[in-house]
C-alpha positions as CSV (number, residue, x, y, z in Angstrom):
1,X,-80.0,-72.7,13.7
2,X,-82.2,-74.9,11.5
3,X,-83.8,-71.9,9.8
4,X,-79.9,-70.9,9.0
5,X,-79.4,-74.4,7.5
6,X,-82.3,-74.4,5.7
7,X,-82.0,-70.9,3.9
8,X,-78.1,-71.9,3.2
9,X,-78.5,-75.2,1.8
10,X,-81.5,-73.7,-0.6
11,X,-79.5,-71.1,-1.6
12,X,-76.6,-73.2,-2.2
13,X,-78.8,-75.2,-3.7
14,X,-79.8,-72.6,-6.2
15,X,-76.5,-71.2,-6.9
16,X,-75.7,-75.0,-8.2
17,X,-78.8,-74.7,-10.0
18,X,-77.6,-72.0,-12.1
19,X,-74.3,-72.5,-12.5
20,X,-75.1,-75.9,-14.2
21,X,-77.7,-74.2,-16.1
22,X,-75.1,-71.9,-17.6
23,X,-72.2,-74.5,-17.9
24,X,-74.4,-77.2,-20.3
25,X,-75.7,-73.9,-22.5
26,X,-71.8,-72.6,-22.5
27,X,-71.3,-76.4,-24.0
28,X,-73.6,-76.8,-26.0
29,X,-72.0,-76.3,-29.8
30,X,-74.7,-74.2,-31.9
31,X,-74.1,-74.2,-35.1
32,X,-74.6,-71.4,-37.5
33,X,-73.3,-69.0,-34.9
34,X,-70.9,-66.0,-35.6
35,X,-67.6,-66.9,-33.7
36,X,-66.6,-65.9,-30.5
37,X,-63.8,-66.1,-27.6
38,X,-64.2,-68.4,-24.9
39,X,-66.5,-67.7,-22.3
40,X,-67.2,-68.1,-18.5
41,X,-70.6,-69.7,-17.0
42,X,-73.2,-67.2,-15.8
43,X,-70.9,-64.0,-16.9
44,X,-70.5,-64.7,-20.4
45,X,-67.7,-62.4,-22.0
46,X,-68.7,-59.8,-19.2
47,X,-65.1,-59.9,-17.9
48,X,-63.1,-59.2,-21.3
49,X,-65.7,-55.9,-21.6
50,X,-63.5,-52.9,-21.1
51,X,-63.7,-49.4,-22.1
52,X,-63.8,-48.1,-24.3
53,X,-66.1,-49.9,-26.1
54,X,-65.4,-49.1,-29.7
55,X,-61.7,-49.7,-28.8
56,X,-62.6,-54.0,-27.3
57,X,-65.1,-54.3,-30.1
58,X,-62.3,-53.2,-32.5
59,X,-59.6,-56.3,-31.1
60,X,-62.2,-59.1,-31.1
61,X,-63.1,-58.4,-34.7
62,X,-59.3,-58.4,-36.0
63,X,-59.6,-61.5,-34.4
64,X,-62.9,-63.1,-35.5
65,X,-63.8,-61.1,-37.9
66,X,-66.1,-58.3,-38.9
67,X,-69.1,-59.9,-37.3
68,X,-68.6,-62.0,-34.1
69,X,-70.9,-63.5,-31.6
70,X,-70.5,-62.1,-27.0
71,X,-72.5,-63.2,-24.3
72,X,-73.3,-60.5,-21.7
73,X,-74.2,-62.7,-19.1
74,X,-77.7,-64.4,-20.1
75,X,-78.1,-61.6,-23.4
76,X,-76.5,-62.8,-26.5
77,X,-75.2,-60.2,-28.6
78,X,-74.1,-60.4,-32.1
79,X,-71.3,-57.0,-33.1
80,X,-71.2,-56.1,-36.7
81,X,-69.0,-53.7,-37.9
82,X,-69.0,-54.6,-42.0
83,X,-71.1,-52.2,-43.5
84,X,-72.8,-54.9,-46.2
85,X,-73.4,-56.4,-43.1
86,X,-75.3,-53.5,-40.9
87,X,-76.9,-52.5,-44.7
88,X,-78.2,-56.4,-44.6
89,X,-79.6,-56.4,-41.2
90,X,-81.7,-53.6,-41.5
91,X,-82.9,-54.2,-45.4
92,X,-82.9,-58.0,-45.9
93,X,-83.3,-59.3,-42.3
94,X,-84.9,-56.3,-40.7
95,X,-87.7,-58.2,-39.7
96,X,-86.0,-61.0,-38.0
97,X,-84.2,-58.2,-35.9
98,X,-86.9,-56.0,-34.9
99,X,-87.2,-57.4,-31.6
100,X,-85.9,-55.6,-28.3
101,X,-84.2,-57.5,-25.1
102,X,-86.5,-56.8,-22.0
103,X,-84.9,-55.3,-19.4
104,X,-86.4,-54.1,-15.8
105,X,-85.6,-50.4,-17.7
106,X,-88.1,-51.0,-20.7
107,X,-90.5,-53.0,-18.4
108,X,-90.9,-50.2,-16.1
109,X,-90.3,-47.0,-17.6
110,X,-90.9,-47.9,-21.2
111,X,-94.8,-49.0,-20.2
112,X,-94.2,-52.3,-19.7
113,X,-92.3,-52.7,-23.1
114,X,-94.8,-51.2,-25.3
115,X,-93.3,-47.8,-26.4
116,X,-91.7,-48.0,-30.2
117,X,-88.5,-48.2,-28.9
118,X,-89.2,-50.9,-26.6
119,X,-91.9,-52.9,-28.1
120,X,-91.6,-56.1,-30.1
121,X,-92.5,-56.4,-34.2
122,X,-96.2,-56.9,-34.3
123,X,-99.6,-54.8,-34.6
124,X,-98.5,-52.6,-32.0
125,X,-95.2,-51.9,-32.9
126,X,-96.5,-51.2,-36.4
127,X,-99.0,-48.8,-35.3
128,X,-96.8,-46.5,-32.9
129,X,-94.5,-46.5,-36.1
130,X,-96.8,-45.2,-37.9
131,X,-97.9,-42.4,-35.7
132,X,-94.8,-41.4,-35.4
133,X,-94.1,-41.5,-39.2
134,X,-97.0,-39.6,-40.3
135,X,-97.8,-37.3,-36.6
136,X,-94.4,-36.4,-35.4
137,X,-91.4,-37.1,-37.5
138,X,-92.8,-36.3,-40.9
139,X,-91.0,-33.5,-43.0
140,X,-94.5,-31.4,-42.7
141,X,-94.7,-31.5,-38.9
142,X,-90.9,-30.6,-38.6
143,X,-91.0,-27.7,-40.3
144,X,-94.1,-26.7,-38.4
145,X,-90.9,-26.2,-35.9
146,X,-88.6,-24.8,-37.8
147,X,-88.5,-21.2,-36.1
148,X,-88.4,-23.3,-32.6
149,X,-84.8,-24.9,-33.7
150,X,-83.8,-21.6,-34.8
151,X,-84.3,-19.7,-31.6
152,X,-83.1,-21.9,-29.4
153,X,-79.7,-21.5,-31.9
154,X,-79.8,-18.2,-31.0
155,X,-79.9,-18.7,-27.6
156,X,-77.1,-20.8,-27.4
157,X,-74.7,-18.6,-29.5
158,X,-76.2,-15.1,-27.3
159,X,-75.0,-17.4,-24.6
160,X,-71.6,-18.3,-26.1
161,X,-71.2,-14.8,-27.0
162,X,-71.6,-13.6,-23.5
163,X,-69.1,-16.1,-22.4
164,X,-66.3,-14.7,-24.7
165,X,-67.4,-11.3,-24.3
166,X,-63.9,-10.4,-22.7
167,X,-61.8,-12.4,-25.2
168,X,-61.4,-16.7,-25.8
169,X,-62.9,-18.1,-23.0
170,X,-63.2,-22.2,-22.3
171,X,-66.9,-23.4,-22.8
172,X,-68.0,-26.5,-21.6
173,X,-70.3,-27.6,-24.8
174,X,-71.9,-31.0,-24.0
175,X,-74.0,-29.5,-21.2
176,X,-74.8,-27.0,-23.8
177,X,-75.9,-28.5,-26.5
178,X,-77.8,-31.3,-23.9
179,X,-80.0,-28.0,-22.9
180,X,-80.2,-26.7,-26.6
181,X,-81.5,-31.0,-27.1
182,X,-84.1,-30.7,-24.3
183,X,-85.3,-27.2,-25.0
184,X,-86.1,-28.0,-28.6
185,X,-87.9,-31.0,-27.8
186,X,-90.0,-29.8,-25.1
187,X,-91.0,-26.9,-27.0
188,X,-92.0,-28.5,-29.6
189,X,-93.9,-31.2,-26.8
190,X,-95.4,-28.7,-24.9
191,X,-94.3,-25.5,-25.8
192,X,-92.2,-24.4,-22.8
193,X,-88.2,-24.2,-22.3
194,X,-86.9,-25.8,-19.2
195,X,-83.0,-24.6,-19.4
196,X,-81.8,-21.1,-19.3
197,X,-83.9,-18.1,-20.1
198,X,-87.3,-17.7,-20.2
199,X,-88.5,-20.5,-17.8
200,X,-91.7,-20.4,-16.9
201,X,-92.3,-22.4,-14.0
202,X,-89.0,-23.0,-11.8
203,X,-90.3,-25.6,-10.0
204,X,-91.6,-27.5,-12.5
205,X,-88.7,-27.0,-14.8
206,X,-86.4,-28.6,-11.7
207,X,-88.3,-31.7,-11.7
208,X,-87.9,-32.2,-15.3
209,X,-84.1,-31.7,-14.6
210,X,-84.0,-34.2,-12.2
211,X,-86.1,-37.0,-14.4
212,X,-83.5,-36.4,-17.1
213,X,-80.5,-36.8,-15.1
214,X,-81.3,-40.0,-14.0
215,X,-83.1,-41.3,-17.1
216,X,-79.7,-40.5,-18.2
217,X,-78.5,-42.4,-15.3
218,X,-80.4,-45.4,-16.3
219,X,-80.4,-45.3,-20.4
220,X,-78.2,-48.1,-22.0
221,X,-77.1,-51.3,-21.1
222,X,-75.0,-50.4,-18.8
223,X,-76.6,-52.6,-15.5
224,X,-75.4,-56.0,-14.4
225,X,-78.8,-56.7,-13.0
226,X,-79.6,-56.6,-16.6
227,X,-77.7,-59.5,-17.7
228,X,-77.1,-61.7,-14.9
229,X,-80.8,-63.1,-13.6
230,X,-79.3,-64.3,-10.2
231,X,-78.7,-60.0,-9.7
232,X,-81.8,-59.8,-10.9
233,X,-83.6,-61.7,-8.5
234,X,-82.3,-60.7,-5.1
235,X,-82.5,-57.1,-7.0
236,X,-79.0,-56.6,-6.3
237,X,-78.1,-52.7,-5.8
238,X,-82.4,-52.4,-5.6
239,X,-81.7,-51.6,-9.5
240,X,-86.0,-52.6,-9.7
241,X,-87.1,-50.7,-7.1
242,X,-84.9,-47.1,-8.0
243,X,-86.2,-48.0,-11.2
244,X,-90.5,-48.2,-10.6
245,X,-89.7,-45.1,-8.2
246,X,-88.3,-43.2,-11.0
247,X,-91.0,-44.5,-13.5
248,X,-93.9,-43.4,-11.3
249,X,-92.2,-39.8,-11.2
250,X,-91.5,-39.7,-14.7
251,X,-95.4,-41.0,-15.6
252,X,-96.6,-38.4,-13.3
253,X,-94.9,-35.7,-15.0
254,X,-95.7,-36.4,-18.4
255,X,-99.0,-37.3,-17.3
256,X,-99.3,-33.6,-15.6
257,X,-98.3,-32.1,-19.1
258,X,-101.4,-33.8,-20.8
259,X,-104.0,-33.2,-18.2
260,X,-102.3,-29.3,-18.6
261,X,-103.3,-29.2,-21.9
262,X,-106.0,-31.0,-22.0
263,X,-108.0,-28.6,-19.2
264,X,-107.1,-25.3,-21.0
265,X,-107.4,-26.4,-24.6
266,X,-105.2,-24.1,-26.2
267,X,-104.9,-23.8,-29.5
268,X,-101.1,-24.2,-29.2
269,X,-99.7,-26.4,-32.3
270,X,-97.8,-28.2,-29.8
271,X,-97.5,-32.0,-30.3
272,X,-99.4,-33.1,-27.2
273,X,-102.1,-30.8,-28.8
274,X,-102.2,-32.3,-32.2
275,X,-101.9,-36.0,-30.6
276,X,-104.7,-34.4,-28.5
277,X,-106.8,-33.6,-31.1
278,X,-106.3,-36.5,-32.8
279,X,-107.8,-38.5,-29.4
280,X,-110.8,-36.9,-29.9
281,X,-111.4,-39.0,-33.1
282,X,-109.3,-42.1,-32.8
283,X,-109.0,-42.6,-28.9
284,X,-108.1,-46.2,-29.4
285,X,-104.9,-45.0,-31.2
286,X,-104.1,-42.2,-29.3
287,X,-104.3,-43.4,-26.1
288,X,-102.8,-41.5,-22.8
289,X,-100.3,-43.7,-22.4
290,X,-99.2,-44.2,-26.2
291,X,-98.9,-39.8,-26.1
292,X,-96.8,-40.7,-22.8
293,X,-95.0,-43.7,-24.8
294,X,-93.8,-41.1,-28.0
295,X,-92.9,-38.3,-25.5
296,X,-90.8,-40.1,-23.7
297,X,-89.0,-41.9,-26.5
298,X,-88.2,-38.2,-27.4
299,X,-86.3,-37.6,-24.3
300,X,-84.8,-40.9,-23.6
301,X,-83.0,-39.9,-27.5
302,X,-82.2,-36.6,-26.2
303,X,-80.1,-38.1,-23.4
304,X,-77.9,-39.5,-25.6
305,X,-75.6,-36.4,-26.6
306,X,-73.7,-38.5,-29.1
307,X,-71.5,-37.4,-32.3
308,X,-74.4,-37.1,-34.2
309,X,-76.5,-34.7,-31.9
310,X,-73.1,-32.8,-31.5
311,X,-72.6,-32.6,-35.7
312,X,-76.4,-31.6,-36.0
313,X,-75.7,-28.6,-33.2
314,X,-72.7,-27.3,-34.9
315,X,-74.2,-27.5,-38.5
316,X,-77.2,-25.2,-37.1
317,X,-74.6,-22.6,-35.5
318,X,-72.3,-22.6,-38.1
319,X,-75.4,-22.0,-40.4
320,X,-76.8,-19.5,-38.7
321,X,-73.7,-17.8,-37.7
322,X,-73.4,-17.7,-41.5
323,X,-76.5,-16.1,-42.1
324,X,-75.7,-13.6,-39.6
325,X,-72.7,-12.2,-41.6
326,X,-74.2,-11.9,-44.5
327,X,-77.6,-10.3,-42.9
């Protein structure tokens, strides 16, 4: 009975504790701050967030303007939807903006904060920019993969066409053009196609499946634990734990895909062999984990199937099917 007392009064005692924390900070007038509604201790404006997003975002700023200030939880968030604005914040002020929140996602699948995604401005942050700049995004090393893209276009529309074969038939496209995402990128990664046709290794092809979906699962803001530390530190829903388990699996994986290439040394112009290669004379740069780090930014952006990635897919097909009529 004591023990009960004891554990009930600290806890009490800590709820107090950070209630009052959050009520003096809710009072405290800062000045120089976009405007905002009124909000609630500890939850912030989490309770006017509905969805759709876009749609909330859209009534607070016919009320306070085109840029307005929300607290989710303990994460302060500034919304800016004048584009003078945005073209500020990454020209003039891109600097002071550069920095990431840290979240349990970034600190355990995102290497402890350090991919480019993830990492704060600094040395580091520089430096992964650059590799990727100059190793994987430049306009030379993409159209090393041109004819990549372009097959897996064709495998998408041979698939489409198959659908339709016996007249109009419904499709559903965002699983589709999620596969065509994945495909290209791990082909162009490590040369092998995990969707579809062609898959070389079943097994291995299901467990990449299975890291997506719940990368997927955890991508986004989209976790309380995230913004409320008192959910964070009785690691409500075990949000930390689901989290290391599925960064050890995903880590593993990758990790397998290196060792792979490394131990055969094929002459593959795959990007874990060029960022290979590239170990061989820079190893401080080109670490196993910063190879890890860039692969996995990859994939983390090819979970997000957003209009973009949907206008990209259906420039390529219209393009192609273009091509194709007058071929």
């Amino acid at each position: 009975m004591e023990d009960m007392l004891l554990y009930s009064s600290l806890s009490l005692l800590l709820l107090l504790a950070v209630a009052f924390k959050f009520l003096l900070q809710t009072r405290t007038k800062h000045k120089h701050l976009p405007p905002s509604p009124p909000s609630l201790p500890i939850l912030g404006h989490l309770h006017l967030i509905k969805k759709p997003l876009h749609r909330t975002f859209h009534r607070f700023s016919q009320k306070y303007g085109n840029i307005f200030s929300l607290k989710f939880g303990s994460q302060f968030v500034v919304i800016v939807s004048s584009p003078s604005a945005v073209e500020e914040c990454f020209t003039k002020n891109d600097i002071i903006l550069a920095n990431r929140p840290r979240f349990l996602a970034t600190k355990h699948i995102a290497y402890n904060h350090t991919t480019v995604a993830a990492a704060s401005y600094g040395d580091h942050w520089r430096n992964l920019r650059r590799i990727s700049a100059l190793e994987i995004f430049s306009t030379n090393r993409l159209n090393m993969f041109l004819g990549i893209r372009t097959d897996e276009v064709k495998h998408l529309l041979h698939k489409l066409s198959r659908n339709s074969c016996q007249g109009f038939a419904k499709v559903e496209l965002k699983s589709m053009f999620s596969e065509l995402t994945f495909n290209i990128i791990m082909r162009m990664v490590v040369g092998k196609r995990y969707y579809g046709e062609d898959v070389k290794d079943e097994e291995e092809a299901r467990k990449f499946r299975g890291i997506m979906k719940d990368l997927a699962g955890f991508a986004g803001a989209s976790n309380p634990q995230e913004f409320v530390p008192l959910l964070r530190w009785i690691d409500h829903g075990r949000l930390e734990k689901r989290l290391m388990k599925l960064a050890n699996k995903t880590d593993a994986f990758l990790q397998g895909l290196i060792d792979e290439k490394r131990s055969k040394e094929e002459k593959m112009n795959t990007m874990i062999d060029h960022l290979l290669s590239l170990q061989k004379s820079q190893p401080e740069y080109y670490t196993d984990q910063i190879i890890k780090g860039l692969i996995l930014v990859l994939l983390v952006a090819g979970t997000d199937t957003s209009a973009v990635t949907l206008e990209w897919a259906m420039s390529n097909l219209l393009n192609h099917s273009s091509s194709v009529e007058e071929g």
